[in-house]
N, C-alpha and C positions, 0 to 999 in steps of 0.2 A: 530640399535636402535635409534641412532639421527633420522632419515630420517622419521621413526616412531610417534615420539614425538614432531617435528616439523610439522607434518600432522594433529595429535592432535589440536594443536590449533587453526585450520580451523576449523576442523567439531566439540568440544565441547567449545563453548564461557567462562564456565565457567573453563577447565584447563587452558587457557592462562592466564584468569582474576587469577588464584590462582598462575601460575608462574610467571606472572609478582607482585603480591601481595609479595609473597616470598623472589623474588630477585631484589624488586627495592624499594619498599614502608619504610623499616627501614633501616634509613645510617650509624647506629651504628652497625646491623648484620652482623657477617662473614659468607661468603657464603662456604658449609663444598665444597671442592674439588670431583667433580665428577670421576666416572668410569665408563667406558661402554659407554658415549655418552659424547659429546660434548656437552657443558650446553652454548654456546654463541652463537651456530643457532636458540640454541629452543626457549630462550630469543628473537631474532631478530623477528624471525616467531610470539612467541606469539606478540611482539608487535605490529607488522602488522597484525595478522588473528583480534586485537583489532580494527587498524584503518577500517577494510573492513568492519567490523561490523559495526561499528557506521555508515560510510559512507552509510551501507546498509540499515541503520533503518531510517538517515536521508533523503532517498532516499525514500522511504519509505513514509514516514510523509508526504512527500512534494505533494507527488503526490495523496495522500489523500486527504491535505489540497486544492488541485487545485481542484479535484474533487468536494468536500464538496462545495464551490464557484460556479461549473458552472454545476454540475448535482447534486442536493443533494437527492433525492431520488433515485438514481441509485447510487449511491456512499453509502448510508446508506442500502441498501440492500443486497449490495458486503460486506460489515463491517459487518450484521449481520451477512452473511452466514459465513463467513469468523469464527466469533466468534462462532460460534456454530461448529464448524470442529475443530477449533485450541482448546478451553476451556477443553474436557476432556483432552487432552495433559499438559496442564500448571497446573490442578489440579492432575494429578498422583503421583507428588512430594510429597504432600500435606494429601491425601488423603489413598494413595495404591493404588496396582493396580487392586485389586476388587472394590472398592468403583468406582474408577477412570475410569473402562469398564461399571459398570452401570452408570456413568453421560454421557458417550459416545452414549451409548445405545441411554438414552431418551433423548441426545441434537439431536441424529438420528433421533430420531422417534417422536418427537416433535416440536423439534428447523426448521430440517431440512422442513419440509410442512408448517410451520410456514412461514417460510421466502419466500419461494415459490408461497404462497398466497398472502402475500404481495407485493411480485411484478408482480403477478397477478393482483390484486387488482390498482396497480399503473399504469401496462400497459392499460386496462382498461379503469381506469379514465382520462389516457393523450388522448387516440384516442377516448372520448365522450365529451372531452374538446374542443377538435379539427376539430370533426366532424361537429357541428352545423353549420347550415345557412348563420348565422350572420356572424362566421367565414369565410367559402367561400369569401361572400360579401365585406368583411374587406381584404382578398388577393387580387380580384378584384381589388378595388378602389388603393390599394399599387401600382398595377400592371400599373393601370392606371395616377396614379400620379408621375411615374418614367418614363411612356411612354412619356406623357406631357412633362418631364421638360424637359428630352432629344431630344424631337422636338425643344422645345425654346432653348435650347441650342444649336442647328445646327441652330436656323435662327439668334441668335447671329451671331455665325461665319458666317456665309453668307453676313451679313449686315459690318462685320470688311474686311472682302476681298473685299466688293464692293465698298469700300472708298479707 
């Protein structure tokens, strides 16, 4: 039964948050004497299935926020679809589970082509952004202006060894 309840606290975030709420949150509460399971691994576990949580969302965020910074269109596309997969699950609670299978439905059948198109739409516009001319031209001249310097840079050194 411990080995059980201990496992609990990994896979539902909210039993741990309610066993640690229980048994650590008021210092004037007596805690009633358990039977059947050990009440001081579950405690332990739940406080750590807390820390891997948080570590996990903070993990999380971060690499969002990195993304958000250095691809934000690719990064907002992953966030929507993301949201459109996850939102009937977080509104089930909320709503029931009838109500909560038809937002699943149409964030399916709406959300999902939605998003799709969007980065449709995004792929698209970066290889018409990239395609033109001008551009080519502009890699060219980069190419040429890095060839350059690294020439003058070897006759540098040529000219410091020949002293």
């Amino acid at each position: 039964m411990t080995r059980y309840l201990c496992g609990a606290s990994y896979v539902d975030p909210g039993f741990a948050d309610n066993v640690v709420a229980e048994l650590m949150t008021d210092a004037h509460r007596a805690v009633v004497p358990s039977t059947g399971y050990d009440l001081e691994p579950v405690l332990r576990h739940a406080l750590r299935a807390r820390r891997i949580w948080l570590a996990q969302h903070a993990l999380v965020t971060l690499v969002l926020l990195i993304g958000f910074a250095f691809a934000l269109e690719g990064t907002t596309l992953l966030y929507a679809g993301a949201v459109t997969l996850v939102l009937p699950g977080l509104l089930r609670r909320w709503l029931g589970r009838a109500k909560a299978n038809t937002v699943m439905v149409l964030s399916l059948l709406f959300g999902g082509p939605l998003v799709l198109a969007a980065g449709a739409a995004w792929l698209v516009a970066d290889r018409y952004r990239y395609s033109g001319a001008g551009h080519h031209a502009a890699l060219r001249a980069d190419r040429l202006d890095l060839v350059e310097g690294r020439l003058q840079h070897v006759g540098e050194d040529r000219e410091v060894f020949a002293d």
